[in-house]
C-alpha positions in Angstrom: -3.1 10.2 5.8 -0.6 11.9 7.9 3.2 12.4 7.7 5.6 10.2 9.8 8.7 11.7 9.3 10.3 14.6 6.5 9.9 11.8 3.3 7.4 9.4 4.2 3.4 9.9 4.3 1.3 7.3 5.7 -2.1 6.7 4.1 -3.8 3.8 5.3 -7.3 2.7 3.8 -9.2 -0.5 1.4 -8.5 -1.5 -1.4 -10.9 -4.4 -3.2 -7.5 -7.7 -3.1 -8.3 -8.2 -6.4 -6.9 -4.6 -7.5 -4.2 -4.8 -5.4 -1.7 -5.1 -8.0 -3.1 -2.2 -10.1 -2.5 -0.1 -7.3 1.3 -1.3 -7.1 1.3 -0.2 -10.8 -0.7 3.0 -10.2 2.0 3.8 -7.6 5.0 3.0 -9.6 3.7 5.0 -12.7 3.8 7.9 -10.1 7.5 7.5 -9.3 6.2 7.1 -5.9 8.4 4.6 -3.2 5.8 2.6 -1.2 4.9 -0.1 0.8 1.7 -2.4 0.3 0.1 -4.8 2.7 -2.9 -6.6 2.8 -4.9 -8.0 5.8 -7.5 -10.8 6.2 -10.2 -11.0 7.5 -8.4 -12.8 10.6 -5.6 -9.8 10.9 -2.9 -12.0 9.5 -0.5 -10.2 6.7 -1.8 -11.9 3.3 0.4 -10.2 1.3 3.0 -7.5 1.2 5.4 -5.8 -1.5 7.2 -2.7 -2.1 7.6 -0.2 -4.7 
């Protein structure tokens, strides 16, 4: 985790694909703005969405 400017913290780690909507709805419950994506196993963007 690390800040990249005055209102915006990157964190970067895993999350299991299957939960990757509960952490969207983790995050919104929050209030928190965000952006999600998810990488296979090749490095291509699977899936992306913002909060």
């Amino acid at each position: 985790m690390g800040p990249t400017d005055a209102t915006t913290t990157l964190i970067s780690g895993a999350v299991d694909p299957r939960r990757f909507d509960d952490l969207a709805a983790l995050l919104t419950g929050f209030g928190l703005a965000f952006r999600l994506e998810r990488y296979g196993e090749d490095g291509e963007l699977v899936r992306e969405t913002d909060g």
